[in-house]
C-alpha positions as CSV (number, residue, x, y, z in Angstrom):
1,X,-11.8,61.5,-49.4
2,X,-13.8,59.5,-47.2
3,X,-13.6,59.9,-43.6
4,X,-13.1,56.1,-41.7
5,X,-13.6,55.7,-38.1
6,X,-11.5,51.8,-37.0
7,X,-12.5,50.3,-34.1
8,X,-10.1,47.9,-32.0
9,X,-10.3,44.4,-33.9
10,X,-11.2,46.0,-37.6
11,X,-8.3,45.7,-40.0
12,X,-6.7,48.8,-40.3
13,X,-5.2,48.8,-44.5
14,X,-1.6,50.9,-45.5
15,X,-2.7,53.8,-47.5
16,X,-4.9,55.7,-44.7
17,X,-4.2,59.3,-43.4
18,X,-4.6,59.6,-39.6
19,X,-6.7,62.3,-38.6
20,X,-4.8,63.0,-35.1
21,X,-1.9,61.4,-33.1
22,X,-2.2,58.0,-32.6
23,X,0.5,55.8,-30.9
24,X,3.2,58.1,-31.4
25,X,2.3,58.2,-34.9
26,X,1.8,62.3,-36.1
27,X,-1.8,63.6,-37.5
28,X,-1.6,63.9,-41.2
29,X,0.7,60.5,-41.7
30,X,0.2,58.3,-44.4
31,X,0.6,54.7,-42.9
32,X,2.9,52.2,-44.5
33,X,3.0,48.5,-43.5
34,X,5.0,49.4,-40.3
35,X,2.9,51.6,-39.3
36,X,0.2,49.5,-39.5
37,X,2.1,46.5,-37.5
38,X,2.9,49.2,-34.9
39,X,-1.1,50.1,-34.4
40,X,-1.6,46.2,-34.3
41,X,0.2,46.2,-31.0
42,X,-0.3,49.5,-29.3
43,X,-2.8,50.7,-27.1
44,X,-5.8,52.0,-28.8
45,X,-9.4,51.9,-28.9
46,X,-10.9,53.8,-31.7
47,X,-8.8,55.3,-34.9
48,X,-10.1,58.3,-36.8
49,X,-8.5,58.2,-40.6
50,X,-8.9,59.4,-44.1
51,X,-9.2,57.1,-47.3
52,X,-7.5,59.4,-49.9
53,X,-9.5,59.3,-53.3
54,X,-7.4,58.7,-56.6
55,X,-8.4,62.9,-57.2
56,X,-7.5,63.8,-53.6
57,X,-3.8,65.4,-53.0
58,X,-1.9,64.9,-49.1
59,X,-2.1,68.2,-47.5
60,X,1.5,68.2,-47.4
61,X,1.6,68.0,-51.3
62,X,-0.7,70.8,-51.3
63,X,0.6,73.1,-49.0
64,X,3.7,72.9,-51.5
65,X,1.6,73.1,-54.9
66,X,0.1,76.1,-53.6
67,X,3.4,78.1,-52.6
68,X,4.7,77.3,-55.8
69,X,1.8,78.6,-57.4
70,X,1.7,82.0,-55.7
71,X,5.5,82.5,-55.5
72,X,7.2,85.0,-57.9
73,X,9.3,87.6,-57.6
74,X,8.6,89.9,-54.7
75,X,7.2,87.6,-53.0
């Protein structure tokens, strides 16, 4: 993954993972279009995101992968 730091005025692309809260919008969301519109016209200065690599996983598709792989019985 590569980390991308956005500055107000730099296109900001559908796709990215914030890093922390921004606008209302939760750490660890990947934006969609709307999402995008909605940074357009909020109040922010500098973004701090995540460009996901095609062998890179979501954290919340690998906090899933792992507790399937370590559940069994007993557990």
């Amino acid at each position: 993954m590569k980390p991308r730091r956005i500055v107000r005025g730099e296109r900001i692309a559908a796709g990215l993972v914030l890093t922390r809260e921004v606008a209302g919008l939760p750490k660890g969301r990947i934006l969609s279009d709307d999402d995008v519109r909605a940074l357009e016209s909020s109040s922010w200065s500098e973004l701090e995101a995540l460009e996901l690599e095609s062998s890179d996983v979501h954290e919340d598709a690998a906090v899933h992968r792992l507790a399937a792989a370590v559940a069994g019985d007993g557990v």
